[in-house]
C-alpha positions in Angstrom: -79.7 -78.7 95.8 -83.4 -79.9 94.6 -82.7 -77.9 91.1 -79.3 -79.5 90.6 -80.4 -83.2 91.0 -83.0 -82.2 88.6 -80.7 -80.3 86.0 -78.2 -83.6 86.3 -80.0 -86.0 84.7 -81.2 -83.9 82.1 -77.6 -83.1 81.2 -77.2 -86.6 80.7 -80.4 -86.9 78.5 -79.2 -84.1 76.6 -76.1 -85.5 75.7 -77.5 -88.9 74.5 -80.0 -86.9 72.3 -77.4 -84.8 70.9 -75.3 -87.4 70.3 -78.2 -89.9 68.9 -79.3 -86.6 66.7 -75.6 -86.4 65.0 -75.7 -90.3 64.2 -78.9 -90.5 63.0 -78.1 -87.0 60.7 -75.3 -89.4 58.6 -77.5 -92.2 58.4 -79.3 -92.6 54.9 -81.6 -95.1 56.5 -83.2 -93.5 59.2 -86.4 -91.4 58.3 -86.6 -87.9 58.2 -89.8 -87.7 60.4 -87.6 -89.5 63.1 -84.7 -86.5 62.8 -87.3 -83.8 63.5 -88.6 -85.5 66.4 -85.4 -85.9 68.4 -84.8 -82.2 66.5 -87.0 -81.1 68.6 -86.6 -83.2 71.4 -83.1 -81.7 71.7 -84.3 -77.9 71.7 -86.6 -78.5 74.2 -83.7 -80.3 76.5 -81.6 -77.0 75.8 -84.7 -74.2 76.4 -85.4 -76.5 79.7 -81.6 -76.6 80.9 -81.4 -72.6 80.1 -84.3 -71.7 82.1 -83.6 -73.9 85.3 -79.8 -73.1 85.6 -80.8 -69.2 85.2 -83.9 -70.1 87.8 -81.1 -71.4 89.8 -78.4 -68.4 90.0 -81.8 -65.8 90.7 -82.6 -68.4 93.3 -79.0 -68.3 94.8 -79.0 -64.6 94.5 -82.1 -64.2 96.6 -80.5 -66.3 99.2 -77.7 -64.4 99.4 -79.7 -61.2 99.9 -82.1 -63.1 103.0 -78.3 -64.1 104.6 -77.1 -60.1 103.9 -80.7 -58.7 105.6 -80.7 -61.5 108.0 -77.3 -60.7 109.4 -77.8 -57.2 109.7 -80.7 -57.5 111.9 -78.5 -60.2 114.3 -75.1 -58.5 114.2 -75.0 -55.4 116.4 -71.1 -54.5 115.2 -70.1 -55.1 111.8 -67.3 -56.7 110.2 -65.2 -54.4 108.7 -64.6 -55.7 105.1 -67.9 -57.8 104.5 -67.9 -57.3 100.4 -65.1 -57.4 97.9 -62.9 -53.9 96.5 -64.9 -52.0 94.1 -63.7 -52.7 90.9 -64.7 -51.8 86.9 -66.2 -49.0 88.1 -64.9 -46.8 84.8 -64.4 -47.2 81.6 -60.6 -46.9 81.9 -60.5 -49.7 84.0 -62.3 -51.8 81.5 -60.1 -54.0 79.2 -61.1 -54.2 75.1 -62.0 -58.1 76.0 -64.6 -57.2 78.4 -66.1 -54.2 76.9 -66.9 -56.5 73.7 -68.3 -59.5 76.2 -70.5 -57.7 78.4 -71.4 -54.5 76.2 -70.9 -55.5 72.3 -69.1 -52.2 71.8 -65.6 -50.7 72.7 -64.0 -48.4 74.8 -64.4 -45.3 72.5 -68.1 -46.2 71.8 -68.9 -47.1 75.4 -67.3 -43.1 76.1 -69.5 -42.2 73.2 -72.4 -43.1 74.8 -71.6 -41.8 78.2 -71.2 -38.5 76.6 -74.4 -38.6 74.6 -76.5 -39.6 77.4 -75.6 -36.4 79.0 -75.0 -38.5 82.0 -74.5 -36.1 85.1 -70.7 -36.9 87.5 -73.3 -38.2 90.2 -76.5 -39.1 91.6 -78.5 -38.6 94.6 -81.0 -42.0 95.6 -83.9 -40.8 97.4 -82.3 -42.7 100.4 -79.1 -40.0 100.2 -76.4 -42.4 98.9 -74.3 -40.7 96.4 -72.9 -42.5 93.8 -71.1 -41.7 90.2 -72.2 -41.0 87.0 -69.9 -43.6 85.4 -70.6 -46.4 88.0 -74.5 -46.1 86.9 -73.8 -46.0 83.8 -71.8 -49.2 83.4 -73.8 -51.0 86.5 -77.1 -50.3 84.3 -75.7 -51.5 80.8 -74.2 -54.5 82.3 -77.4 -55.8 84.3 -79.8 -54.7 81.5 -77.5 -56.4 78.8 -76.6 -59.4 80.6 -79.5 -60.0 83.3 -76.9 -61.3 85.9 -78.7 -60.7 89.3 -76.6 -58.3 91.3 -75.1 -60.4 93.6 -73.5 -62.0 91.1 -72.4 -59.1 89.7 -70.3 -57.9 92.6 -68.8 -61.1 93.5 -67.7 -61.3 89.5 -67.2 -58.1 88.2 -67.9 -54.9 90.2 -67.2 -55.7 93.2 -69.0 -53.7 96.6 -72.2 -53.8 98.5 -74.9 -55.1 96.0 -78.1 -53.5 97.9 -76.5 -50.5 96.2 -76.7 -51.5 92.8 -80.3 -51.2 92.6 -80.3 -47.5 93.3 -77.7 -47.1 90.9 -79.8 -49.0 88.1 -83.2 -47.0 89.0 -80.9 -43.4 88.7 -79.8 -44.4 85.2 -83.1 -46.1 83.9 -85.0 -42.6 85.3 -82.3 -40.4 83.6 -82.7 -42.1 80.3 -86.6 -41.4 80.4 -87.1 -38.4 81.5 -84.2 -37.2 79.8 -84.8 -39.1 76.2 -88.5 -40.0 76.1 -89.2 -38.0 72.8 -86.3 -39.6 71.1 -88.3 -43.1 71.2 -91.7 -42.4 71.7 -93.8 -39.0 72.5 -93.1 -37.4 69.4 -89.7 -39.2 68.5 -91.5 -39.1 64.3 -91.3 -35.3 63.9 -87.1 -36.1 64.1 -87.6 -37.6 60.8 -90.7 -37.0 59.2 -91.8 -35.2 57.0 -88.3 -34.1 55.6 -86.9 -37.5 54.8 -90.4 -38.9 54.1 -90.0 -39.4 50.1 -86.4 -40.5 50.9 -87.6 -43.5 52.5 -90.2 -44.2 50.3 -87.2 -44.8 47.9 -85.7 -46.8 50.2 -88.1 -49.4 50.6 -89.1 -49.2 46.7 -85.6 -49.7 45.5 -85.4 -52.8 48.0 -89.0 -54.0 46.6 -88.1 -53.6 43.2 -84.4 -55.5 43.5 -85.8 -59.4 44.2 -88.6 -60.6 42.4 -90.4 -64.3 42.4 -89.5 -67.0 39.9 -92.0 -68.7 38.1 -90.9 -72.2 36.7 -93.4 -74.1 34.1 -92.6 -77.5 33.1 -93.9 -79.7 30.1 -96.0 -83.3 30.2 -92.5 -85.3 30.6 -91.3 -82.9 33.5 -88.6 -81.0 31.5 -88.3 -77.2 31.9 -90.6 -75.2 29.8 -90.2 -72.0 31.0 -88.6 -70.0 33.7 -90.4 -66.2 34.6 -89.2 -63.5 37.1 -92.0 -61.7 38.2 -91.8 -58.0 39.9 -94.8 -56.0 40.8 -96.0 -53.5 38.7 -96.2 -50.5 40.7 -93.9 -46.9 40.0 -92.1 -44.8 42.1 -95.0 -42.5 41.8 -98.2 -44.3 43.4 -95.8 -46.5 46.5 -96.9 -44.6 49.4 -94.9 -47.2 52.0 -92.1 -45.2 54.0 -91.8 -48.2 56.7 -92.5 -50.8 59.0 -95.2 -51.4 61.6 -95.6 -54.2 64.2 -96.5 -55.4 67.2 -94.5 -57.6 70.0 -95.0 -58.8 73.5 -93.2 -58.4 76.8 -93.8 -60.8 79.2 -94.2 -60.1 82.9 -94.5 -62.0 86.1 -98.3 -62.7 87.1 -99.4 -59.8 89.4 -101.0 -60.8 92.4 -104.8 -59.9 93.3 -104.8 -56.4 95.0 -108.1 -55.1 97.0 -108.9 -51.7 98.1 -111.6 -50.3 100.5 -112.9 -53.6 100.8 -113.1 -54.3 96.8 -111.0 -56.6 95.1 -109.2 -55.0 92.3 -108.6 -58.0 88.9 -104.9 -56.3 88.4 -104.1 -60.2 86.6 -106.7 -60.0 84.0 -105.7 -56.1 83.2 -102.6 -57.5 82.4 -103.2 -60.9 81.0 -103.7 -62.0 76.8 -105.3 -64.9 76.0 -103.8 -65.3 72.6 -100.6 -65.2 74.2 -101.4 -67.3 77.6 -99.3 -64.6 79.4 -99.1 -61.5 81.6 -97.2 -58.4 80.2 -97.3 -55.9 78.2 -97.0 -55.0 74.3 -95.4 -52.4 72.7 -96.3 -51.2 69.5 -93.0 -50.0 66.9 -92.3 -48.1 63.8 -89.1 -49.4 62.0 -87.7 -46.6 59.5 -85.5 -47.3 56.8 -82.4 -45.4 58.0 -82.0 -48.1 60.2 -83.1 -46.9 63.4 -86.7 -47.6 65.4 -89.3 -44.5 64.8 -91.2 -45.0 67.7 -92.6 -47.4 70.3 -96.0 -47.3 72.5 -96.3 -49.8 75.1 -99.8 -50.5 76.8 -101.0 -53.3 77.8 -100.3 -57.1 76.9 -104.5 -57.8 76.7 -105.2 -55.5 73.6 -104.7 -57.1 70.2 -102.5 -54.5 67.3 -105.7 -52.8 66.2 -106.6 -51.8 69.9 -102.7 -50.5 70.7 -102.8 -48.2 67.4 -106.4 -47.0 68.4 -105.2 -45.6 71.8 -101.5 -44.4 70.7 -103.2 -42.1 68.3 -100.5 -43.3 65.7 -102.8 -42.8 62.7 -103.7 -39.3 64.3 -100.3 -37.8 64.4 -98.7 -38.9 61.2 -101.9 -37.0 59.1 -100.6 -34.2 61.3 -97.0 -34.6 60.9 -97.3 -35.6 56.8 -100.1 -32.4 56.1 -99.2 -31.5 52.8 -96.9 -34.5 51.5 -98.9 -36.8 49.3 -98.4 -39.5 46.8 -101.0 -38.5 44.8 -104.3 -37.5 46.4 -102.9 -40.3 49.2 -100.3 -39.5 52.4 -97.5 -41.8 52.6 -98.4 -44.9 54.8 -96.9 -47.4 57.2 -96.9 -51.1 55.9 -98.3 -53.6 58.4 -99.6 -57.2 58.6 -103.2 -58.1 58.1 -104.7 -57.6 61.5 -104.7 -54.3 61.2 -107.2 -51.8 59.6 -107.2 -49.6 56.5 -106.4 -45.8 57.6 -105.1 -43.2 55.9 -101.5 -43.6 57.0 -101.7 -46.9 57.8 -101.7 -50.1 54.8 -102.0 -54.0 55.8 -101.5 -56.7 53.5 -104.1 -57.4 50.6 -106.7 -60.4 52.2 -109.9 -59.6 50.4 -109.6 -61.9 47.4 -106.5 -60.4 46.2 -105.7 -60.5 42.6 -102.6 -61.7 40.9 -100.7 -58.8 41.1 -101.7 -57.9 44.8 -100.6 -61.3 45.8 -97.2 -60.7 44.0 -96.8 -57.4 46.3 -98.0 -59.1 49.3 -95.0 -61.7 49.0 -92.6 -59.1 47.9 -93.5 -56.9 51.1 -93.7 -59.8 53.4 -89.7 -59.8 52.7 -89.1 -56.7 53.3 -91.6 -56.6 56.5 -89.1 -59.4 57.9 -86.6 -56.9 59.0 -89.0 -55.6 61.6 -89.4 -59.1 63.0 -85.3 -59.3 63.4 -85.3 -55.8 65.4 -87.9 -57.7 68.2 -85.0 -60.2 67.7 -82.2 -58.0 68.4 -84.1 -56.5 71.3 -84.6 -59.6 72.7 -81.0 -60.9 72.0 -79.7 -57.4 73.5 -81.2 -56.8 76.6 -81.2 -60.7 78.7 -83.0 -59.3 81.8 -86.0 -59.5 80.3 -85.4 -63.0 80.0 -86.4 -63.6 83.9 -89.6 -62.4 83.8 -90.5 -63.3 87.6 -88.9 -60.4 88.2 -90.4 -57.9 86.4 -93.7 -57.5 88.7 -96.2 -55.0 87.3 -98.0 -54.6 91.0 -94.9 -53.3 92.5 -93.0 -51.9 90.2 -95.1 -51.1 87.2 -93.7 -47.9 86.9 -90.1 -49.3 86.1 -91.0 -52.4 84.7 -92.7 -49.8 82.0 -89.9 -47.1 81.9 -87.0 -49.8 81.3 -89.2 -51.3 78.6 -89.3 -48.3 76.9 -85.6 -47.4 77.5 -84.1 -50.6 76.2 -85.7 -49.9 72.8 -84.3 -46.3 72.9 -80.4 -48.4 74.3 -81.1 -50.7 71.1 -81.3 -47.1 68.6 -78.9 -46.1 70.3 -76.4 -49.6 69.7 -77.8 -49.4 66.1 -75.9 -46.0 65.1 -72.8 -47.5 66.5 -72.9 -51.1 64.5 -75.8 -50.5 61.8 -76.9 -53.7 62.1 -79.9 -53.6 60.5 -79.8 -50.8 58.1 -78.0 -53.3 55.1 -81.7 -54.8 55.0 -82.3 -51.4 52.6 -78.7 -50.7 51.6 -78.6 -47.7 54.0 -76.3 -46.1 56.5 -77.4 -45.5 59.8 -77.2 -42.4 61.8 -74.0 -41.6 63.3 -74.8 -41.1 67.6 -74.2 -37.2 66.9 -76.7 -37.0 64.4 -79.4 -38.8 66.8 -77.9 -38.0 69.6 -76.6 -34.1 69.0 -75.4 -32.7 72.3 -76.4 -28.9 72.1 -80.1 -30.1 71.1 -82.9 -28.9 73.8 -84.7 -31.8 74.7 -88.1 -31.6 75.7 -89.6 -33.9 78.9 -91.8 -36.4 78.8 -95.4 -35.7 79.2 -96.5 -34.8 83.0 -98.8 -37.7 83.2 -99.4 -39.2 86.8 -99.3 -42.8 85.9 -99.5 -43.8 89.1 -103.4 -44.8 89.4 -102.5 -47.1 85.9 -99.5 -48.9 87.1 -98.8 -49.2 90.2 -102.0 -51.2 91.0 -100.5 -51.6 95.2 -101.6 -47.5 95.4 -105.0 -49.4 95.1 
């Protein structure tokens, strides 16, 4: 109630502004310093009205979760049909309309991926409820996709007892990690490199070498003297760049303090950045230019780029994966911004008093280094849970919070061999899900690492 006498007038405010902006937008008198402000005025109105009606339907769904605990522990008998049918519960039951709404794919690809995944007809919870393979499955996509708290997800679309759907979502988001880890991170490179290694090299130099800069001159009386297009001078031969690296962050909720024996354990500054002025963590990708994401480390949000490539070891593995492919006496390299250090396989932007032709590559591969910016996009257009990040909490669930993390990103490769979205940036098809994907492949697990002592800080 307090929310929506807050979100009410806001509305209202929102609509003037809007309104105001559109007037003022035909109006040759008003000044353009005026437009930007209520520009921005606007899209602040709209970020604010986003975050308090989503506040708002988590808030509702916890409420309605306190009534569901609160009347099992005062009703001794209960009623027979407390929760809607189960519906949408397969695929088949899915029309084309809502497979394009809630999963942006259709009926054959969303049967694609279900047989890809190798998902298995059921699973066990550790609390012995049995549910099906295809239930998880579309329970998992739908939450991850649309971050719609799971109340709301049974009253609106599935239908049942919503307590259940979190054992359903922590089956899938397991399976999809234990069973796919080295197809996004681990050794996820070795599925590409070193055999297609020169191939993107090409790749990225035919998409370097296709735009240019124009350089106008003009005379004393402002006419056009002269009009250059400038490419840099570099072959085939000495480019050594064979694709994208960057950093991103994840938010999280703030953890709260822990102690143990006594001593009180900082678990919010472990996870906190002060460049950022948030707690998370940060993941660290390689974009390739067949389209698809190489692979991802996440650590912590409080290391800058240079710290997260120092403990993945990425610089380690590629001299061992690209042993005998040089350029040169040189091994083919990763292109990244300036925050990042010289290594071997590893090439930032030019900043030491660069000279006329470094600067001309450093705008030409800023470009191209844009396409890694619109994958963090995608991901974060994708996958709206991670939108409420109160309830991602790193003390309780760090384990999770981590392992969904790291399978969205695998979800997103996986939704970019069915659509290609981004592989047009270098004029390339992308993988077809059988190629990444191929069903009589032995898949190795992910590494027997007790990562209990690192993230889940309530162990303490």
């Amino acid at each position: 109630i307090y929310l929506a006498q807050i979100i009410a007038p806001l509305v209202i405010v929102y609509q003037y502004f809007n309104s105001l902006m559109h007037q003022w937008e035909g109006m040759a008198e008003v000044r353009a310093q005026s437009i930007v402000y209520i520009r921005v005025s606007v899209k602040r109105l709209r970020e604010m009205l986003h975050q308090l009606s989503f506040l708002m339907a988590w808030m509702l769904s916890y409420g309605e979760l306190a009534l569901l605990c609160a009347h099992d522990l005062s009703f001794y008998i209960r009623h027979k049909h407390r929760f809607e049918p189960k519906r949408n519960r397969t695929i088949a039951e899915l029309s084309r309309q809502d497979c394009y709404h809630n999963y942006t794919v259709s009926k054959h690809q969303l049967r694609l991926l279900y047989h890809h995944w190798r998902i298995p007809d059921h699973f066990r919870s550790r609390h012995r409820h049995v549910f099906s393979g295809e239930e998880c499955f579309l329970v998992y996509l739908y939450h991850l996709m649309r971050g719609t708290p799971f109340t709301e997800m049974a009253r609106h679309e599935f239908g049942g007892n919503p307590r259940y759907f979190t054992y359903m979502f922590n089956a899938m988001n397991d399976h999809l990690y234990l069973t796919f880890y080295h197809k996004i991170s681990g050794v996820s490179l070795k599925e590409w490199l070193p055999h297609n290694v020169h191939h993107f090299r090409r790749l990225v130099y035919r998409t370097l070498m296709d735009g240019g800069i124009e350089r106008t001159t003009y005379d004393n009386n402002g006419n056009l003297d002269e009009t250059l297009f400038l490419r840099p001078r570099i072959s085939l031969d000495e480019f050594r760049v064979f694709g994208l690296l960057d950093d991103s962050s994840l938010p999280t909720a703030r953890p709260g303090p822990g102690r143990s024996n006594d001593t009180e354990v900082d678990t919010q500054r472990t996870v906190y950045s002060g460049y950022f002025k948030k707690h998370g963590l940060k993941c660290q990708l390689v974009y390739l230019p067949n389209g698809l994401i190489g692979s991802v480390f996440i650590t912590e949000i409080r290391q800058n780029d240079n710290g997260v490539q120092n403990m993945s070891g990425l610089n380690n593995h590629l001299l061992r994966v690209l042993h005998g492919n040089f350029i040169g006496a040189l091994a083919p390299a990763l292109y990244c911004d300036g925050i990042f250090s010289l290594l071997p396989t590893i090439i930032p932007r030019y900043t030491n008093n660069p000279t006329a032709d470094e600067r001309l590559l450093n705008l030409r591969m800023s470009s191209i280094r844009e396409c890694i910016e619109w994958v963090f996009a995608d991901h974060h257009q994708f996958f709206r849970l991670f939108h409420t990040r109160d309830t991602l909490r790193l003390r309780r669930q760090g384990v999770k919070v981590r392992r969904m993390f790291l399978s969205s990103f695998f979800v997103q490769n996986c939704l970019y061999c069915l659509n290609g979205r981004r592989c047009r940036w270098f004029g390339q098809i992308p993988p077809t899900l059988s190629e990444y994907l191929p069903l009589d492949e032995q898949l190795a697990p992910p590494p027997a690492v007790d990562l209990g002592d690192v993230w889940e800080f309530r162990a303490l």
